[in-house]
mmCIF entry with sequence, helices, sheets and N, C-alpha, C, O atoms, coordinates in Angstrom:
data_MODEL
# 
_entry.id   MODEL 
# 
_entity.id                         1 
_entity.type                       polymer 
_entity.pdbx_number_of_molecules   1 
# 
_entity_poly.entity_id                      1 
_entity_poly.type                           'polypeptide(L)' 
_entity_poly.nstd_linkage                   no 
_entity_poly.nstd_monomer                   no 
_entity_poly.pdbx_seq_one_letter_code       
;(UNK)(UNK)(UNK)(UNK)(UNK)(UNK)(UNK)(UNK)(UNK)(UNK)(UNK)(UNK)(UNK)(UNK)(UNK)(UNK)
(UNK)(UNK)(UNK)(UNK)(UNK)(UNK)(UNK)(UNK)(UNK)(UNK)(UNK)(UNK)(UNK)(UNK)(UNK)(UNK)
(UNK)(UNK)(UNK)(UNK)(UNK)(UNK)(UNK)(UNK)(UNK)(UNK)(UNK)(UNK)(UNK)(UNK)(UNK)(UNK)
(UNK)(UNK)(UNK)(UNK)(UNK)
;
_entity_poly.pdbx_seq_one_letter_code_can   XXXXXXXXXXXXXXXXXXXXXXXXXXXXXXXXXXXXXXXXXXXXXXXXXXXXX 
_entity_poly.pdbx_strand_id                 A 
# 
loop_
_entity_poly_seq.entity_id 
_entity_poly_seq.num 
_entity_poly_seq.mon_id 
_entity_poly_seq.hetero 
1 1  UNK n 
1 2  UNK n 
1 3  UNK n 
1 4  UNK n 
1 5  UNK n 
1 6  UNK n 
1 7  UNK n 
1 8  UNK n 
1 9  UNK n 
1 10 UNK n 
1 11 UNK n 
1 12 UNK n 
1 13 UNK n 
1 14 UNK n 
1 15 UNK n 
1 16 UNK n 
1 17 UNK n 
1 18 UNK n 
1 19 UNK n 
1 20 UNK n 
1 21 UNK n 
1 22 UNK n 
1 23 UNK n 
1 24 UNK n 
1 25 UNK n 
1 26 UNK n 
1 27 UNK n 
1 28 UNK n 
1 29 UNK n 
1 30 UNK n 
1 31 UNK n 
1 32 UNK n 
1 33 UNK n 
1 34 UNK n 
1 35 UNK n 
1 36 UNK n 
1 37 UNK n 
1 38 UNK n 
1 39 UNK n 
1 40 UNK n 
1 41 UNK n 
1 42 UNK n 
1 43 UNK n 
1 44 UNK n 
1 45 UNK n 
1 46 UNK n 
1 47 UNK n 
1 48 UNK n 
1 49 UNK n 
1 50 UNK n 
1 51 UNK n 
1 52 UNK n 
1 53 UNK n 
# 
_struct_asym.id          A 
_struct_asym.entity_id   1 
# 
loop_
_struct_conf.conf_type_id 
_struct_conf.id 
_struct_conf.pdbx_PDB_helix_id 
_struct_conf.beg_label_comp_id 
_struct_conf.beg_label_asym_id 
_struct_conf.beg_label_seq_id 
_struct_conf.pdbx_beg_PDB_ins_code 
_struct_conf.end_label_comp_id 
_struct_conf.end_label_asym_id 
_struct_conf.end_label_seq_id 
_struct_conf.pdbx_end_PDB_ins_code 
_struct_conf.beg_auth_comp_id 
_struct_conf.beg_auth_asym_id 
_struct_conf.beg_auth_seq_id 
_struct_conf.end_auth_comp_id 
_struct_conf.end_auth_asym_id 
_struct_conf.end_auth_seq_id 
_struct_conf.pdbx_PDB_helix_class 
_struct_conf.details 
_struct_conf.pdbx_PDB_helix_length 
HELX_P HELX_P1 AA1 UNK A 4  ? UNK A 11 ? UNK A 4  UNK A 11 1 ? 8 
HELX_P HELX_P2 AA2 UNK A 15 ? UNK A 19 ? UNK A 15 UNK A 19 1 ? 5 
HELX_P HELX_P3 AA3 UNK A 32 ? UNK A 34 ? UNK A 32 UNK A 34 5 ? 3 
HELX_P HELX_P4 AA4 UNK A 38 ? UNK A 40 ? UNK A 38 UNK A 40 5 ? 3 
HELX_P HELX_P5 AA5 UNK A 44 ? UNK A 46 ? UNK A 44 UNK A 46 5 ? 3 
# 
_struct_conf_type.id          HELX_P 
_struct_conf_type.criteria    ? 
_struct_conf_type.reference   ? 
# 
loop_
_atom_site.group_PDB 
_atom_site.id 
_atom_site.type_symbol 
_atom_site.label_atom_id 
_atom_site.label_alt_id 
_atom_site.label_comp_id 
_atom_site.label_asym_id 
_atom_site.label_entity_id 
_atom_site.label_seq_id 
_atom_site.pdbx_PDB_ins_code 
_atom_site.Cartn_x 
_atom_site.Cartn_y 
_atom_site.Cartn_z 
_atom_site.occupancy 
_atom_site.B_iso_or_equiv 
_atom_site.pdbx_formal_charge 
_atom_site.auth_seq_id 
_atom_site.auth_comp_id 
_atom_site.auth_asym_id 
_atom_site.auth_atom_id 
_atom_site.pdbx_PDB_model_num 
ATOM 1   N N  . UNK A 1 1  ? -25.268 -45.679 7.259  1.00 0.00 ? 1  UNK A N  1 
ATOM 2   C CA . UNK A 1 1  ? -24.457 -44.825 8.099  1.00 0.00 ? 1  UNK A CA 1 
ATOM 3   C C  . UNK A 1 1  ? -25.297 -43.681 8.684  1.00 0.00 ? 1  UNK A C  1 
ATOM 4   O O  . UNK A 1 1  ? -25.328 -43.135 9.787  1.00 0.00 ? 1  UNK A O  1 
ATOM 5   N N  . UNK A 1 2  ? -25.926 -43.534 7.603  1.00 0.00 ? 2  UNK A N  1 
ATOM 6   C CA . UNK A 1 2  ? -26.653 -42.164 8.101  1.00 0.00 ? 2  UNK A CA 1 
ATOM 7   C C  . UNK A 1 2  ? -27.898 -42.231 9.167  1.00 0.00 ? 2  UNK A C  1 
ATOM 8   O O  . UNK A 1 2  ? -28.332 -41.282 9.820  1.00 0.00 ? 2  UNK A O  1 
ATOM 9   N N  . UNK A 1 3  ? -28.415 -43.728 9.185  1.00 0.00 ? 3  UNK A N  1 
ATOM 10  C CA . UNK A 1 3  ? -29.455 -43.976 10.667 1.00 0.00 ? 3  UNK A CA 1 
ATOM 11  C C  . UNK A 1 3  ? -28.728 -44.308 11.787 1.00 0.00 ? 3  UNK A C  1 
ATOM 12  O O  . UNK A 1 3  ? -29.277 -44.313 12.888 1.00 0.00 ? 3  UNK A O  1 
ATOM 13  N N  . UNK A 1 4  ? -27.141 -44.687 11.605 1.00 0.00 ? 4  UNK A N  1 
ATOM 14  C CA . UNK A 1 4  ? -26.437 -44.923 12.214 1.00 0.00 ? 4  UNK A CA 1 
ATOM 15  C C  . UNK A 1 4  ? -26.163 -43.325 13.411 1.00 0.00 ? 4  UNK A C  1 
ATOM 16  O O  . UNK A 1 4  ? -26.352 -42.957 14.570 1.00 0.00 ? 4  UNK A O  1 
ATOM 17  N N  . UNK A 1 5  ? -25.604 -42.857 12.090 1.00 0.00 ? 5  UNK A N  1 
ATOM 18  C CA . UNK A 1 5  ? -25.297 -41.152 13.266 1.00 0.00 ? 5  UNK A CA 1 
ATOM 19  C C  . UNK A 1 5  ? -26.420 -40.562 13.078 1.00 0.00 ? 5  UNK A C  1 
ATOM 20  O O  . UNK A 1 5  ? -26.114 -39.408 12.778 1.00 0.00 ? 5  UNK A O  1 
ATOM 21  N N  . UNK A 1 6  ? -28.155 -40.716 13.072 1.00 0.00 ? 6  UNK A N  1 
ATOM 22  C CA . UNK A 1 6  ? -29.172 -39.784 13.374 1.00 0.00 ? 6  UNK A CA 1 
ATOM 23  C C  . UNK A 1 6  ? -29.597 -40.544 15.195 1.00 0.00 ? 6  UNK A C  1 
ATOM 24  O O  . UNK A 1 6  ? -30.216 -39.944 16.074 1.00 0.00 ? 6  UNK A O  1 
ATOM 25  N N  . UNK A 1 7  ? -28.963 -42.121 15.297 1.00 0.00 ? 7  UNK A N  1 
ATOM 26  C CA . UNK A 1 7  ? -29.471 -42.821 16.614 1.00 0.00 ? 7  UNK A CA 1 
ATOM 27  C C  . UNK A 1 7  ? -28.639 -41.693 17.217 1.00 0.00 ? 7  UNK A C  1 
ATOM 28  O O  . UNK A 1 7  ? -29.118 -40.583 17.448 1.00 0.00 ? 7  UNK A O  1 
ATOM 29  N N  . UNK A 1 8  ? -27.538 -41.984 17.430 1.00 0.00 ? 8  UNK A N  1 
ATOM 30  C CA . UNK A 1 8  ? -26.106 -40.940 18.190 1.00 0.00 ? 8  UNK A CA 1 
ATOM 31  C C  . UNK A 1 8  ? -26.595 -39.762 18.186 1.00 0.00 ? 8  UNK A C  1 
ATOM 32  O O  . UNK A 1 8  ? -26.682 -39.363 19.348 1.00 0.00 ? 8  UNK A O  1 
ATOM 33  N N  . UNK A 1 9  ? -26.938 -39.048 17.481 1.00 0.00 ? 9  UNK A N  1 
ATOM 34  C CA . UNK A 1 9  ? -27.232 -37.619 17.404 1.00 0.00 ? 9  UNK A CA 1 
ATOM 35  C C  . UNK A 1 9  ? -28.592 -37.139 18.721 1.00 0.00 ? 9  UNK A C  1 
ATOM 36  O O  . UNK A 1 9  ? -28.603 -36.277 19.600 1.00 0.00 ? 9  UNK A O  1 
ATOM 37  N N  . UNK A 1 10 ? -29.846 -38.426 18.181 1.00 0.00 ? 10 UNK A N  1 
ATOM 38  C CA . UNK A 1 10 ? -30.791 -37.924 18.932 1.00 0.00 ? 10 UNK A CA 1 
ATOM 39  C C  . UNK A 1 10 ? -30.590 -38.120 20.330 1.00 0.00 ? 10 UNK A C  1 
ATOM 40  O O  . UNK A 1 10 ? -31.245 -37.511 21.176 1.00 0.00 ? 10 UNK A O  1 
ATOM 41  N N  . UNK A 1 11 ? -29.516 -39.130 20.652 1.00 0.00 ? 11 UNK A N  1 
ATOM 42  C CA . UNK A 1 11 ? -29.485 -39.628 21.939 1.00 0.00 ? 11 UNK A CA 1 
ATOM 43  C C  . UNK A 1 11 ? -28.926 -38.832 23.077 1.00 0.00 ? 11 UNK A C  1 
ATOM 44  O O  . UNK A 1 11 ? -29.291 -38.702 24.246 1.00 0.00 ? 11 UNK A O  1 
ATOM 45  N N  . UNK A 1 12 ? -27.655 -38.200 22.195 1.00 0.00 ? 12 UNK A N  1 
ATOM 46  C CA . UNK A 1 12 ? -27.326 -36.746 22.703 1.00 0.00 ? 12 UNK A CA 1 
ATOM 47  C C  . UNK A 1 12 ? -27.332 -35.836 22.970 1.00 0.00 ? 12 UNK A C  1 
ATOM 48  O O  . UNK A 1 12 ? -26.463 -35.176 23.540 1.00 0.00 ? 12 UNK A O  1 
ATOM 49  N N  . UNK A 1 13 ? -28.813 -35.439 22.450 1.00 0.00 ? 13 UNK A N  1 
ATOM 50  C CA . UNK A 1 13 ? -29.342 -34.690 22.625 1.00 0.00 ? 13 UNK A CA 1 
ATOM 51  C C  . UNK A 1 13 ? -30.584 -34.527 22.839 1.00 0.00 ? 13 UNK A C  1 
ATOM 52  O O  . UNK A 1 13 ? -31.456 -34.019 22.134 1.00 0.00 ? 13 UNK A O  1 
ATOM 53  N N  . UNK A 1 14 ? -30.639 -35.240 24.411 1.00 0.00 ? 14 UNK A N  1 
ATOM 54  C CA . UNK A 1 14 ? -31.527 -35.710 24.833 1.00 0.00 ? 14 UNK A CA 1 
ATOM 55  C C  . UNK A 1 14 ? -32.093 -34.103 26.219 1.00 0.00 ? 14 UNK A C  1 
ATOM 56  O O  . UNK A 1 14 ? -31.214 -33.258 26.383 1.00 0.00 ? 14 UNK A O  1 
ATOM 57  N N  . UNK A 1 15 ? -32.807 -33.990 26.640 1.00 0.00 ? 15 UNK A N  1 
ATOM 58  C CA . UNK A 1 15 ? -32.976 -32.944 27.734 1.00 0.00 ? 15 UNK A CA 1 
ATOM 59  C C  . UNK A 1 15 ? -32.285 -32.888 28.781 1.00 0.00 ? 15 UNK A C  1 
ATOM 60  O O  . UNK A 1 15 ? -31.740 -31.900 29.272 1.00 0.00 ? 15 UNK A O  1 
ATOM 61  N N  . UNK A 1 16 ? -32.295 -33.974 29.148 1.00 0.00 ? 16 UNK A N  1 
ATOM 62  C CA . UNK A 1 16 ? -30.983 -34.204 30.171 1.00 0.00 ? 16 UNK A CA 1 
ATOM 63  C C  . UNK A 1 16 ? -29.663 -34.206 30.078 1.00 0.00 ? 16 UNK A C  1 
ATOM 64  O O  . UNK A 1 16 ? -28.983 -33.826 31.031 1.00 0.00 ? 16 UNK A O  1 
ATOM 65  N N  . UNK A 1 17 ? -29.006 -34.708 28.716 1.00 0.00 ? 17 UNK A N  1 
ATOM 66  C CA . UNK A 1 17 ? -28.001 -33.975 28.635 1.00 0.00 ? 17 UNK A CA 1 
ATOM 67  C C  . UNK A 1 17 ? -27.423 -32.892 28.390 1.00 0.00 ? 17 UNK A C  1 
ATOM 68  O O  . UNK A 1 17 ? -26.264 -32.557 28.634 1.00 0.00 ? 17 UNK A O  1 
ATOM 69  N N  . UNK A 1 18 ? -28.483 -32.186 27.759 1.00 0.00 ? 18 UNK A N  1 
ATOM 70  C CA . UNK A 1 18 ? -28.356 -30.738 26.957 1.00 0.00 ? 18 UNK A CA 1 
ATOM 71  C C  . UNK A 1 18 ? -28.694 -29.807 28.929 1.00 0.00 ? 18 UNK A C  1 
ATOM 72  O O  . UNK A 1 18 ? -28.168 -28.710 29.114 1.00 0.00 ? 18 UNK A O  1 
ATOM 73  N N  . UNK A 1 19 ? -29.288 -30.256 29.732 1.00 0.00 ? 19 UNK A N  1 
ATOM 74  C CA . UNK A 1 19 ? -29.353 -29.500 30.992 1.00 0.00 ? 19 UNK A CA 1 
ATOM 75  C C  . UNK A 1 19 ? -28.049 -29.634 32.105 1.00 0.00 ? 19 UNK A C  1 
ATOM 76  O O  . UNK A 1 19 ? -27.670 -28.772 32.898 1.00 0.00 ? 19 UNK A O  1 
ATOM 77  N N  . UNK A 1 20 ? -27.584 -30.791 31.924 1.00 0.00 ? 20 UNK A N  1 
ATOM 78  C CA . UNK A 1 20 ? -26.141 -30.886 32.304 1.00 0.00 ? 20 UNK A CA 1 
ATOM 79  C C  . UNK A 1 20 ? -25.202 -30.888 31.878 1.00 0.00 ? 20 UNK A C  1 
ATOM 80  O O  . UNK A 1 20 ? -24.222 -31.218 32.547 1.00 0.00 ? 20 UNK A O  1 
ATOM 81  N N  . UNK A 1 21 ? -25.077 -30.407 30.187 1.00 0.00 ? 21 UNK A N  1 
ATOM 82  C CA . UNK A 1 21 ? -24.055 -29.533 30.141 1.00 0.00 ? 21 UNK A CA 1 
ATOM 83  C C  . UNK A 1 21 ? -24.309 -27.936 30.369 1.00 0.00 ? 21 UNK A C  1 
ATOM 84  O O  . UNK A 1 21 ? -23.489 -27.422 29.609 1.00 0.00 ? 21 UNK A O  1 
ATOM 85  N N  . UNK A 1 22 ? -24.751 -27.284 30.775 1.00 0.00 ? 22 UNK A N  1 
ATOM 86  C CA . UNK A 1 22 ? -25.392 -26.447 30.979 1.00 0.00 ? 22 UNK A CA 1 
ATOM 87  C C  . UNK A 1 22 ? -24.786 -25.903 32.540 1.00 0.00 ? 22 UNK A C  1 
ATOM 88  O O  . UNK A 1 22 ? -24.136 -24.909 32.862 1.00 0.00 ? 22 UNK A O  1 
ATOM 89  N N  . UNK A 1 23 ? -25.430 -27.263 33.448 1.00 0.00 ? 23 UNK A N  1 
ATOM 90  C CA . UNK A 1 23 ? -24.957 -26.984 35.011 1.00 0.00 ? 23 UNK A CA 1 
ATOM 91  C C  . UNK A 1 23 ? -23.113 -27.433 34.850 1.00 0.00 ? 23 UNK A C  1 
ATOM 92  O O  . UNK A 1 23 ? -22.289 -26.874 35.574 1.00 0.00 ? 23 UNK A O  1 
ATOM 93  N N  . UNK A 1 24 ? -22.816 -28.195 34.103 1.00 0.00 ? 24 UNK A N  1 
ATOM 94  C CA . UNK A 1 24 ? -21.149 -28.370 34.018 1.00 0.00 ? 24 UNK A CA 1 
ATOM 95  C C  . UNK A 1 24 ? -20.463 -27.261 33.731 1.00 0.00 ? 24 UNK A C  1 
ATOM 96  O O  . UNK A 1 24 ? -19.598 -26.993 34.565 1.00 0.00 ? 24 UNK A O  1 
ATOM 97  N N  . UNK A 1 25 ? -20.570 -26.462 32.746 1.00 0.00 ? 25 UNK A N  1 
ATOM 98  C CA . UNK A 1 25 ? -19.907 -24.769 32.552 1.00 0.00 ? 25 UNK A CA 1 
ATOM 99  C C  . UNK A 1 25 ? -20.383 -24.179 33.278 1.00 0.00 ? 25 UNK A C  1 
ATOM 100 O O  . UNK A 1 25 ? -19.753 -23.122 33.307 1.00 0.00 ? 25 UNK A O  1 
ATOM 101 N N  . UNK A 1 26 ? -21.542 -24.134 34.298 1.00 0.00 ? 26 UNK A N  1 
ATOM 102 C CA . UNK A 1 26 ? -21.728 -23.442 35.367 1.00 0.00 ? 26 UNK A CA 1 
ATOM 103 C C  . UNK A 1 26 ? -22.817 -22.269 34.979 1.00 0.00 ? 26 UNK A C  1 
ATOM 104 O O  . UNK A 1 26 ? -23.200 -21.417 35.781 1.00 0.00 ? 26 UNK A O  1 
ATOM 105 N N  . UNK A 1 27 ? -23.324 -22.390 33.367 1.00 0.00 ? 27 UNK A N  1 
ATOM 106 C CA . UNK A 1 27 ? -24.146 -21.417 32.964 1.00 0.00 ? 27 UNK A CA 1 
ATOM 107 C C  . UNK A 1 27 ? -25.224 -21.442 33.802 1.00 0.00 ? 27 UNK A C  1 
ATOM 108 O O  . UNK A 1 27 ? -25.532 -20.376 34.335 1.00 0.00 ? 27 UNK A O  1 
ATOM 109 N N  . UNK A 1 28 ? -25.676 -22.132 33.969 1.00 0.00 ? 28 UNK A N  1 
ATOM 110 C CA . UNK A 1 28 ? -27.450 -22.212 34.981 1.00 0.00 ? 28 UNK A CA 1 
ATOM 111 C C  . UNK A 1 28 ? -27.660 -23.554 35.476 1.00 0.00 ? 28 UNK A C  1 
ATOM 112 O O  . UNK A 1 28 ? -28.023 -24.536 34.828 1.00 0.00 ? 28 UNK A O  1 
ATOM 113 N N  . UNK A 1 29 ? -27.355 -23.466 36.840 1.00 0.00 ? 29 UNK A N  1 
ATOM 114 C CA . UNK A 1 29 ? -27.435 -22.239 37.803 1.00 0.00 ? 29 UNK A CA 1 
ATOM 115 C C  . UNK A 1 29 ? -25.790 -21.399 37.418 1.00 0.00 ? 29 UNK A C  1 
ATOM 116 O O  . UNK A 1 29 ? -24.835 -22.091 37.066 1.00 0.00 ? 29 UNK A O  1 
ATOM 117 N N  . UNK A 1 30 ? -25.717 -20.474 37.499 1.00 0.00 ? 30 UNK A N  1 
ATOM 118 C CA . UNK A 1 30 ? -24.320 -19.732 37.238 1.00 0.00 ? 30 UNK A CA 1 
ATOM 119 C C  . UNK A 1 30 ? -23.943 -19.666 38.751 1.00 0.00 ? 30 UNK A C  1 
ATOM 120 O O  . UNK A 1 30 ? -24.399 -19.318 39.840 1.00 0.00 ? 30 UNK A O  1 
ATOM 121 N N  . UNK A 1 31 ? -22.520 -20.362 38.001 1.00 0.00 ? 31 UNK A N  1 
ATOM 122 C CA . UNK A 1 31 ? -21.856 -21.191 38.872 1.00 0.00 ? 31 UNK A CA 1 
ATOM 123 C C  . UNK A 1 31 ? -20.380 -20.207 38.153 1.00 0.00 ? 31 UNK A C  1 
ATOM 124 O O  . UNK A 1 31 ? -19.944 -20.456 37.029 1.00 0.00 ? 31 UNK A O  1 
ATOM 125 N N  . UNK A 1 32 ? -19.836 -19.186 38.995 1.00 0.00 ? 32 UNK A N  1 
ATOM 126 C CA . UNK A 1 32 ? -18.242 -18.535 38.346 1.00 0.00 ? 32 UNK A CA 1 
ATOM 127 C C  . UNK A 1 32 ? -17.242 -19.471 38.696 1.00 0.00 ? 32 UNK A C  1 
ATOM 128 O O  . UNK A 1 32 ? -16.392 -19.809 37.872 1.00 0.00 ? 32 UNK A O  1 
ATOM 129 N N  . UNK A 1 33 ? -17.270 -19.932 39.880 1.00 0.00 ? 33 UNK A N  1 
ATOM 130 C CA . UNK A 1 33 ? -16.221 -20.804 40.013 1.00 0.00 ? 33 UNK A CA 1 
ATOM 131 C C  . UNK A 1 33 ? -16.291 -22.380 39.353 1.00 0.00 ? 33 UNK A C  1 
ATOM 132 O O  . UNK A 1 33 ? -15.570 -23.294 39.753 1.00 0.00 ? 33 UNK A O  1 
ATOM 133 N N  . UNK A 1 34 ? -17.317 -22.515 38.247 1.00 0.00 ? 34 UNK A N  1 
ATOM 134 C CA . UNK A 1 34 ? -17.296 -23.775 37.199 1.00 0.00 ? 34 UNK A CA 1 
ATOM 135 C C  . UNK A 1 34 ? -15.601 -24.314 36.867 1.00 0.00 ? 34 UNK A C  1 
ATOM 136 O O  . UNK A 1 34 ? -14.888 -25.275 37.157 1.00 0.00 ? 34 UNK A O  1 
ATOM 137 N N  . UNK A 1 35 ? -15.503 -23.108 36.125 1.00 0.00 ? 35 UNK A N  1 
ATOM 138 C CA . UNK A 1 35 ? -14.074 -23.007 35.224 1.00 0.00 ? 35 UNK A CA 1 
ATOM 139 C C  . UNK A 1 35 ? -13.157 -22.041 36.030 1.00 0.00 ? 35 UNK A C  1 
ATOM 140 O O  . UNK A 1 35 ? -13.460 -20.882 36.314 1.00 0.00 ? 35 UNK A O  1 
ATOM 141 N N  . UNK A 1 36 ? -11.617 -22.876 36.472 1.00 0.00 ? 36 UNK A N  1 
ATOM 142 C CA . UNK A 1 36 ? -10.827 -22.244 36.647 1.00 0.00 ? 36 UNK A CA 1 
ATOM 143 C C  . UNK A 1 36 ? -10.456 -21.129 35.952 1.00 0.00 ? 36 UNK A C  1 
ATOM 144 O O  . UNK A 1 36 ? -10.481 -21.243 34.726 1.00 0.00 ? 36 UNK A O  1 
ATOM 145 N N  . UNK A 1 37 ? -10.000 -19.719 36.572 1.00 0.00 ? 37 UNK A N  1 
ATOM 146 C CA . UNK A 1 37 ? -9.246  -18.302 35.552 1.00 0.00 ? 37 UNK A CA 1 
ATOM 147 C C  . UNK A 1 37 ? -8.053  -18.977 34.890 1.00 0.00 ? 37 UNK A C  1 
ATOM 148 O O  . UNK A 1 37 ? -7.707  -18.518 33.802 1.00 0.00 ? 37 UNK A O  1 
ATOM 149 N N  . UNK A 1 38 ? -7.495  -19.827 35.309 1.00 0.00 ? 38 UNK A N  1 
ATOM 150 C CA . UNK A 1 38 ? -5.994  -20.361 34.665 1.00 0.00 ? 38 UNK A CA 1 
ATOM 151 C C  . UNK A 1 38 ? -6.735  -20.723 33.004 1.00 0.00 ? 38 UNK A C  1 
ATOM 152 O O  . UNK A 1 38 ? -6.318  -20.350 31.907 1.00 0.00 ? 38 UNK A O  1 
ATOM 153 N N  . UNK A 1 39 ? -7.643  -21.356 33.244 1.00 0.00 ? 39 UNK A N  1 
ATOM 154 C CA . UNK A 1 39 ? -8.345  -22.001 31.718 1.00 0.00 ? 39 UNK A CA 1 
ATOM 155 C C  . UNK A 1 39 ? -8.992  -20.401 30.910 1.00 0.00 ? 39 UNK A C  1 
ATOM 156 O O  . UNK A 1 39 ? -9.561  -20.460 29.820 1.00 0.00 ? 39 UNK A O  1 
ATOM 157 N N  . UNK A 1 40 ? -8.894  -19.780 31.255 1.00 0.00 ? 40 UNK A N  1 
ATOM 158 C CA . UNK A 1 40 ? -9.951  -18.677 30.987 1.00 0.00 ? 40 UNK A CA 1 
ATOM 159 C C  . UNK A 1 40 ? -8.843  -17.870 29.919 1.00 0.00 ? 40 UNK A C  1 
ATOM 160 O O  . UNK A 1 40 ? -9.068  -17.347 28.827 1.00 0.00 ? 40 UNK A O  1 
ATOM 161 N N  . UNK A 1 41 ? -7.619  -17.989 30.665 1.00 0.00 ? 41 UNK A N  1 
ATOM 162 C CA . UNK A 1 41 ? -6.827  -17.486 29.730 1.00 0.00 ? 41 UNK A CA 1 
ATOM 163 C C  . UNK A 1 41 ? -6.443  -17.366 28.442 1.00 0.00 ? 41 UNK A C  1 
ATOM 164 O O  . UNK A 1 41 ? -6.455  -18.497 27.957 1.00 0.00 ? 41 UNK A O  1 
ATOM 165 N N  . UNK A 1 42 ? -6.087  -16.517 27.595 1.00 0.00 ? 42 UNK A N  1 
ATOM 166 C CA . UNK A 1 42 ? -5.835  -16.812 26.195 1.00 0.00 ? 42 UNK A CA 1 
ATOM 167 C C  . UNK A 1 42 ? -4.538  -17.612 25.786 1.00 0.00 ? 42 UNK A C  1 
ATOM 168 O O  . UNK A 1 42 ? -3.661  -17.378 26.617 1.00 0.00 ? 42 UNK A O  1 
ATOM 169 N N  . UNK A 1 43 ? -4.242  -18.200 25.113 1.00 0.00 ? 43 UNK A N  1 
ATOM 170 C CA . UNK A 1 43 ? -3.356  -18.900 25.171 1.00 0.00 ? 43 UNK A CA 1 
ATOM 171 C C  . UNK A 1 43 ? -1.894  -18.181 24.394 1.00 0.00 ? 43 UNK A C  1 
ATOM 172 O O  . UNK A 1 43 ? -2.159  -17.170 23.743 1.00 0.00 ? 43 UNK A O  1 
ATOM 173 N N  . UNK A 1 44 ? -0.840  -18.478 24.399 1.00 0.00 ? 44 UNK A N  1 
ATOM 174 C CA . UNK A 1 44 ? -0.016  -17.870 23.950 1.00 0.00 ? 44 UNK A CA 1 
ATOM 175 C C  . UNK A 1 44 ? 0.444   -17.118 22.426 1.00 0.00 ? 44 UNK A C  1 
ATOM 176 O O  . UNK A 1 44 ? 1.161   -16.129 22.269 1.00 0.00 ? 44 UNK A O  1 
ATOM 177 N N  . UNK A 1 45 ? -0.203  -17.916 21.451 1.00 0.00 ? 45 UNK A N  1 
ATOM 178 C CA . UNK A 1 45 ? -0.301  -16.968 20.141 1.00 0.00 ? 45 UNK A CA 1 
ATOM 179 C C  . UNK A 1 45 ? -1.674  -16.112 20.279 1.00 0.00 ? 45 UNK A C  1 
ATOM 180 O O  . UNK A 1 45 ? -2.197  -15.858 19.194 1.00 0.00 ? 45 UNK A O  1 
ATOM 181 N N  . UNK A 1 46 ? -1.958  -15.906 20.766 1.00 0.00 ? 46 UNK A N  1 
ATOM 182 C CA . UNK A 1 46 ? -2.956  -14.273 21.264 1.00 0.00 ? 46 UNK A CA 1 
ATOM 183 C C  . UNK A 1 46 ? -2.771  -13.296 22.237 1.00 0.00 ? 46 UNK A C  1 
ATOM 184 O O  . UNK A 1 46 ? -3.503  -12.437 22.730 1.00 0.00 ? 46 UNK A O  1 
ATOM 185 N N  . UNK A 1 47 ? -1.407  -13.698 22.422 1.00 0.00 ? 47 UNK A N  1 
ATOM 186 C CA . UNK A 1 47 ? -1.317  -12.608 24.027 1.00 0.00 ? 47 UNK A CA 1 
ATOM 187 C C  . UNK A 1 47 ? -0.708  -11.534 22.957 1.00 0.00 ? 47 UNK A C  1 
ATOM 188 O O  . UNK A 1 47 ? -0.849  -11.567 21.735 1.00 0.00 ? 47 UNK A O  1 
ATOM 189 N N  . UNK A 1 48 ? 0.218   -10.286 23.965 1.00 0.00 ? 48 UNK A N  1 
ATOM 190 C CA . UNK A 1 48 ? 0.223   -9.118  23.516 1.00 0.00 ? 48 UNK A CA 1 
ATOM 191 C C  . UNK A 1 48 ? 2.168   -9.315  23.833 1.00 0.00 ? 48 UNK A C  1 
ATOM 192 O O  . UNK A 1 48 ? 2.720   -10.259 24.400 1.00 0.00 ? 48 UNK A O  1 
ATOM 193 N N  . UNK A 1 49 ? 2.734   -8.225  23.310 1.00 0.00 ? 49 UNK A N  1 
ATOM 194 C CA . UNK A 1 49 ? 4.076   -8.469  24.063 1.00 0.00 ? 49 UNK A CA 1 
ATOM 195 C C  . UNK A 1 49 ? 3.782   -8.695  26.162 1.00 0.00 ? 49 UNK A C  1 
ATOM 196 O O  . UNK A 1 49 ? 4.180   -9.516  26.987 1.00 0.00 ? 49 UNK A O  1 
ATOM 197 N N  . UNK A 1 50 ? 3.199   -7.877  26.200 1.00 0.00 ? 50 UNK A N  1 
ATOM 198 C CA . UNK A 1 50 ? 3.187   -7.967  27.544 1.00 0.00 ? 50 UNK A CA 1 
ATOM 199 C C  . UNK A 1 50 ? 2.442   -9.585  28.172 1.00 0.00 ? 50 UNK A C  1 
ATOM 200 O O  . UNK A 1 50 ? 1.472   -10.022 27.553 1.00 0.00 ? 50 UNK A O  1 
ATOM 201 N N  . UNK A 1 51 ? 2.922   -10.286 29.266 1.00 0.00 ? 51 UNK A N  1 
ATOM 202 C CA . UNK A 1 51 ? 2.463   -11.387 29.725 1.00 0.00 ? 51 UNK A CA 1 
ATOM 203 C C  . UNK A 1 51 ? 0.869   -11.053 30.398 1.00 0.00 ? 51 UNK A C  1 
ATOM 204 O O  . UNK A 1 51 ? 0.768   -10.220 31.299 1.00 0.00 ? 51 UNK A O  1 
ATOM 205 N N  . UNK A 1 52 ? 0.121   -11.506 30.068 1.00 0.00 ? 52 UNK A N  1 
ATOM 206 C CA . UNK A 1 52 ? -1.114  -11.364 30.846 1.00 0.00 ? 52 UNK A CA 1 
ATOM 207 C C  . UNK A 1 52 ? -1.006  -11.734 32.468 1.00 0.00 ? 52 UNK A C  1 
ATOM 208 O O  . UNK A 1 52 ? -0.267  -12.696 32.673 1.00 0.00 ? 52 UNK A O  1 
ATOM 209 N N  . UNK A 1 53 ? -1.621  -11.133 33.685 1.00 0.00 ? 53 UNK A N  1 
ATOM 210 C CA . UNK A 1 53 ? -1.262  -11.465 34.588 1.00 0.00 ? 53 UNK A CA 1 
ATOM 211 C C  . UNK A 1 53 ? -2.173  -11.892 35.158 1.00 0.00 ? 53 UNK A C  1 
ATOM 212 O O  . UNK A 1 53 ? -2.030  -12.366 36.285 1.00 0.00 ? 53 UNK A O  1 
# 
């Protein structure tokens, strides 16, 4: 099992994927409009009484 998930592991983490997840969240190149503000939001057991707007 365990050469099993070290193949998976290394494969994933390969340079190229570790650089496009990178450009996918928009970190570099920084990219703000990656992720919608709707997603950015906290979700409802963390808000405050007041609705976040």
């Amino acid at each position: 099992m365990a050469r099993i998930a070290c193949k998976a592991y290394l494969k994933a983490m390969s340079p190229w994927n570790i650089v496009s997840a990178f450009k996918k969240t928009g970190v570099f190149p920084l990219n703000k409009q990656a992720i919608p503000d709707v997603q950015l939001m906290p979700c409802e057991a963390f808000r405050d009484e007041i609705p976040v707007l």
